[in-house]
C-alpha positions as CSV (number, residue, x, y, z in Angstrom):
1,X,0.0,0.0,0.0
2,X,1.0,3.1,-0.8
3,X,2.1,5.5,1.7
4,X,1.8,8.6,-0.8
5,X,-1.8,7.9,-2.1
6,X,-2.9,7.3,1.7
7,X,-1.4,10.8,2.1
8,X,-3.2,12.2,-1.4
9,X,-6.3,10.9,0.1
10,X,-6.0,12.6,3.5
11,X,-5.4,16.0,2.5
12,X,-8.8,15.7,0.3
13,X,-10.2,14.1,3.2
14,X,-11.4,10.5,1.7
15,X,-11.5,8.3,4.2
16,X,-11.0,4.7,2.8
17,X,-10.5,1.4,4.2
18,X,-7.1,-0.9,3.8
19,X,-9.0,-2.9,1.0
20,X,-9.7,-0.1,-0.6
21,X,-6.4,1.3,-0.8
22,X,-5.2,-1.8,-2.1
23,X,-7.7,-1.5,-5.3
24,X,-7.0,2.2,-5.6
25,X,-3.0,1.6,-5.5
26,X,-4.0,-1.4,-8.5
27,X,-6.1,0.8,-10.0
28,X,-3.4,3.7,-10.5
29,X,-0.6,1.2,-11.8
30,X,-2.7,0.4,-14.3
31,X,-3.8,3.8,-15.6
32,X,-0.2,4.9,-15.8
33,X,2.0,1.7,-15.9
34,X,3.7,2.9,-12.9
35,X,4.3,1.7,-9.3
36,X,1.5,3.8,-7.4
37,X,4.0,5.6,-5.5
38,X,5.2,7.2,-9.0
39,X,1.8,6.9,-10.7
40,X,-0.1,9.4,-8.1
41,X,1.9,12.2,-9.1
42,X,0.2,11.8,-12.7
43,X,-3.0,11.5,-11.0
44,X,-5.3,14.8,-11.1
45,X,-7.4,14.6,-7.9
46,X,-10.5,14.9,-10.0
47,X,-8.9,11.4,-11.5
48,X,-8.3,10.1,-7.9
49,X,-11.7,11.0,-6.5
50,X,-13.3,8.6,-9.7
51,X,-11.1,6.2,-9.2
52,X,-12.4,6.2,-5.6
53,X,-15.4,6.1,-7.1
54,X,-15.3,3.2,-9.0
55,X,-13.9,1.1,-6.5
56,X,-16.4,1.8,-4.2
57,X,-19.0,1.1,-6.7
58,X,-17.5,-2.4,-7.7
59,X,-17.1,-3.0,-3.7
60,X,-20.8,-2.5,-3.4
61,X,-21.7,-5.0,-6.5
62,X,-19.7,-7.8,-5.1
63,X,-21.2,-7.4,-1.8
64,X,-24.7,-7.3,-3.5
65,X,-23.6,-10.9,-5.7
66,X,-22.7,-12.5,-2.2
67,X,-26.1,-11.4,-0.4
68,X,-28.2,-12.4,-3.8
């Protein structure tokens, strides 16, 4: 987990779980082919908030899957 997203996502006070940082660290190597630690700088938070976003959202559609 990246110590510099966890950061990023403090000062724009998002308050995520370890799990989620996990997916949001995944999510930004794969948008910029780059370690996470490298990739957040390439990151807008605008970006970073949707990515937040989206994780979230596929959180909330496994959950509903397992309950179903």
């Amino acid at each position: 987990m990246s110590i510099r997203v966890k950061r990023r996502l403090d000062i724009l006070k998002i308050t995520t779980t370890h799990e989620d940082r996990v997916e949001i660290d995944k999510e930004i190597e794969r948008r910029t082919n780059q370690y996470c630690d490298n990739g957040i700088d390439k990151i807008t938070d605008a970006e970073l908030i949707q990515i937040v976003g989206y994780i979230r959202d596929r959180k909330k559609k496994k959950e509903m899957v397992a309950i179903a």
